[in-house]
N, C-alpha and C positions, 0 to 999 in steps of 0.2 A: 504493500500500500504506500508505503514513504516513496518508491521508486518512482508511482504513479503520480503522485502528488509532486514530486519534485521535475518529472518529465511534462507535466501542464504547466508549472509554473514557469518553465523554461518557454516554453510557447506560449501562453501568454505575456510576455515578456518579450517576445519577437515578433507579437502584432504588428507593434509602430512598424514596426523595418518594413515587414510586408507592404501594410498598406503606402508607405514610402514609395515603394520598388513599384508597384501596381500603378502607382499615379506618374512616374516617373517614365517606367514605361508605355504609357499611355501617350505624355505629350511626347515622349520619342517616334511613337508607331503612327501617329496619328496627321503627321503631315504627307506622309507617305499614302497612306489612308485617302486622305483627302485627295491625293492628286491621282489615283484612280477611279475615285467618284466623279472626282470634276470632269475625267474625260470621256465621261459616258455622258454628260449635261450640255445644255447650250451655255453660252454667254451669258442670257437671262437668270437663269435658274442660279448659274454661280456666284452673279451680282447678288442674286435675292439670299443668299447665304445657305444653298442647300447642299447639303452631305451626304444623302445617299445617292446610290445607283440613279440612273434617266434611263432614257431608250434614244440616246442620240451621240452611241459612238459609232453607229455604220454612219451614220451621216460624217459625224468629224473625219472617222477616216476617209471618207471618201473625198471630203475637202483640203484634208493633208495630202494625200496622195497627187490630187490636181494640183496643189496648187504648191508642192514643193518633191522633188526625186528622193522619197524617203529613202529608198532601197539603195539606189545611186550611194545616200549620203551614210547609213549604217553599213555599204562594201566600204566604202572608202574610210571611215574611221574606224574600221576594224583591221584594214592591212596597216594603215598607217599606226595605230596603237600596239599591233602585235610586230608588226617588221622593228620599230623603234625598243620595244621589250627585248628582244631578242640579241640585237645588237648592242643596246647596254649593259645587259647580265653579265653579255659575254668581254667586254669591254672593263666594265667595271669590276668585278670579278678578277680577271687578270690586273686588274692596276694593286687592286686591293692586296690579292694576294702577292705580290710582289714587294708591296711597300711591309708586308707584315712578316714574313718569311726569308725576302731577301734583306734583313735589315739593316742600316746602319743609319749613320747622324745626318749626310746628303740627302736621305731620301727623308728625314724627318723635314728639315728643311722646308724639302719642296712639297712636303704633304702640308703645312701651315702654309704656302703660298696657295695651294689650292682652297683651305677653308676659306681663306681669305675673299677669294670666288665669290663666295657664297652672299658676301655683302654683300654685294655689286647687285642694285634692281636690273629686274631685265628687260627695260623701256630703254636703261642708257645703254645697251649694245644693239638696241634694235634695229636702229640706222644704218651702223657699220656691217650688223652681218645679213641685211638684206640687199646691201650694196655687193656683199662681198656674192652671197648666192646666185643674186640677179649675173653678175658679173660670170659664175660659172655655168648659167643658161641651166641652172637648178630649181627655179620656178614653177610652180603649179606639179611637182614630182614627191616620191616619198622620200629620196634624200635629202629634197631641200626642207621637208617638212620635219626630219629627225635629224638631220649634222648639228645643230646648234645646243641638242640634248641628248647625246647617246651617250656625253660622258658626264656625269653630276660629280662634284664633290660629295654631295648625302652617300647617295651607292657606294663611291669608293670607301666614305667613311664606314659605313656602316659592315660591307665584306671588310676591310682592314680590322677593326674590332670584334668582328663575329672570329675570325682566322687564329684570332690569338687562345682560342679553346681546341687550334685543328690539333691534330696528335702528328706531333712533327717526327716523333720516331719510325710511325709508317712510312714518311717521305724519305728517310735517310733510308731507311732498309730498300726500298726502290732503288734507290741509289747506289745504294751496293751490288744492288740484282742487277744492274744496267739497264735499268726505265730510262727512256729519256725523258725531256723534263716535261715536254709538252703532252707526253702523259701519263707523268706523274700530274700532271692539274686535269687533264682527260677524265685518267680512272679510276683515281684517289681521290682529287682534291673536290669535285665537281659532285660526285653521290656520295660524299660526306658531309659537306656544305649542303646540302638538296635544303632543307629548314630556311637558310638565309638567300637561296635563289628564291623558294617560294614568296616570304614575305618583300623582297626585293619587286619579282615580277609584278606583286598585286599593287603595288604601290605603283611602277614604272606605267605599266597599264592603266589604269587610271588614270595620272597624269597627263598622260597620250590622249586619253579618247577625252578626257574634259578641259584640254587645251585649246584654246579660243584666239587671244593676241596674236600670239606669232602664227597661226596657221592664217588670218583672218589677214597677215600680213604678207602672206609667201605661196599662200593658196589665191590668184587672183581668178582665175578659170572656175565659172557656176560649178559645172562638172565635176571641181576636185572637192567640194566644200563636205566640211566634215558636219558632225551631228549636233555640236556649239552652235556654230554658224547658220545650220537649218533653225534651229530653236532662237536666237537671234533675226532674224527674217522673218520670224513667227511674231516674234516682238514687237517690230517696227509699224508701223501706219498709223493712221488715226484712230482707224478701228481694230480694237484686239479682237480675235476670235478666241477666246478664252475655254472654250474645250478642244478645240482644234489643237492648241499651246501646251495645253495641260496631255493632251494626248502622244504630243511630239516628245516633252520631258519622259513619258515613261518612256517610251520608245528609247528615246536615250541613257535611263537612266537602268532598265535590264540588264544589256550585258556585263556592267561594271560591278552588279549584284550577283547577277552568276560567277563571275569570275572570286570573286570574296570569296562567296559560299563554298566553292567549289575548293578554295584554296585556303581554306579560314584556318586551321588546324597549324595547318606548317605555317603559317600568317604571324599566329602568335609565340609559334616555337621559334622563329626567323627572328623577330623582335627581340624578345630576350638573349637572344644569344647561343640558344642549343646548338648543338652540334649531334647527329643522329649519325650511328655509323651503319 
């Protein structure tokens, strides 16, 4: 009986938290919420402040569709988000691990010239390196749309600091066996690391596909525009179509949820710093 008594008292006494966590998550889920109901409503309905389901999302879509190259603009911000992923894993990744493994005081150096990067807004390089692209006839393509970020300081930082938990006696004993080096980071380094490519990728992806400015500056051709840019176009007039908009956001805002979901697990192991062998 004391057991019981003392296991209610315990839960009542974790009421408050609950109902905390319950309201908490509530205004967390619930603009998400809203913006699948509003794309099912007119414009009217949204004004008038209503929250549940309509019957006017075959309509909306079929006004997105006319009147913006949905499909067009989710190909194009999906090669451009995942081509850009790809090339800075692999990019950053090798920096990281080189500045953490190959160490000494030169490369500390230039790894603080690199945070240092990290000040610098990215409106004051905007000029030079759309001068520099335009100048490489890189325009309206996916390299002109990822040269400017397939290498961050974050990534480096973050593989450089995740590295320092790799098991460096694996590397040496390769070493002995006569691996060569490039895959010693191939066969070793790359599916022991897998935790910190995950959380890297979901982050790098993201980035990519909810990137606006510089696309919006290097992507001149309707044709290349990515799914920011559609939702911005959606924006603009006098008159908003306000489920039409709200319809485009989901659309855009899917597969960066898949992509979470999909990868959440090694998301959070990447973050902290695990190391999975």
């Amino acid at each position: 009986m004391t057991e019981k008594k003392n296991v209610s008292a315990i839960q009542r006494r974790l009421i408050p938290s609950y109902i905390f966590l319950v309201i908490v998550s509530f205004i967390s889920v619930f603009p998400f919420f809203w913006m699948i109901t509003a794309s099912t409503n007119n414009t009217v309905d949204i004004a008038r402040g209503k929250i549940w389901f309509g019957n006017e999302l075959a309509v909306n879509f079929a006004n997105l569709t006319a009147q913006q190259d949905l499909w067009g603009s989710l190909r194009n911000s999906f090669v451009y988000a995942t081509g850009q992923t790809i090339v800075a894993l692999l990019i950053c990744s090798l920096a990281g691990y080189g500045f953490e493994l190959y160490h000494d005081g030169a490369k500390d150096k230039l790894f603080s010239v690199l945070l240092l990067a990290m000040m610098v807004p990215q409106v004051a390089t905007m000029i030079p390196l759309f001068t520099m692209i335009s100048k490489m006839g890189l325009l309206n393509t996916l390299w002109g749309f990822m040269l400017p970020v397939i290498s961050t300081p974050f990534l480096i930082m973050m593989f450089r600091q995740n590295s320092r938990s790799f098991p460096v006696d694996i590397m040496e004993a390769a070493r002995i066996d006569g691996l060569p080096e490039f895959q010693i980071f191939y066969k070793i380094y790359m599916p022991v690391m897998k935790a910190t490519y995950a959380a890297a990728a979901v982050i790098t992806f993201m980035n990519a596909w909810n990137a606006y400015m510089w696309p919006k500056v290097v992507l001149i051709d309707p044709k290349a525009q990515t799914m920011p840019m559609l939702i911005a176009n959606l924006a603009n007039g006098y008159a908003v179509d306000y489920g039409m908009l709200m319809l485009g956001v989901l659309f855009c805002s899917i597969p960066t949820m898949i992509v979470f979901f999909i990868l959440q697990k090694q998301f959070a192991e990447g973050i902290t710093g695990a190391v999975k062998g």
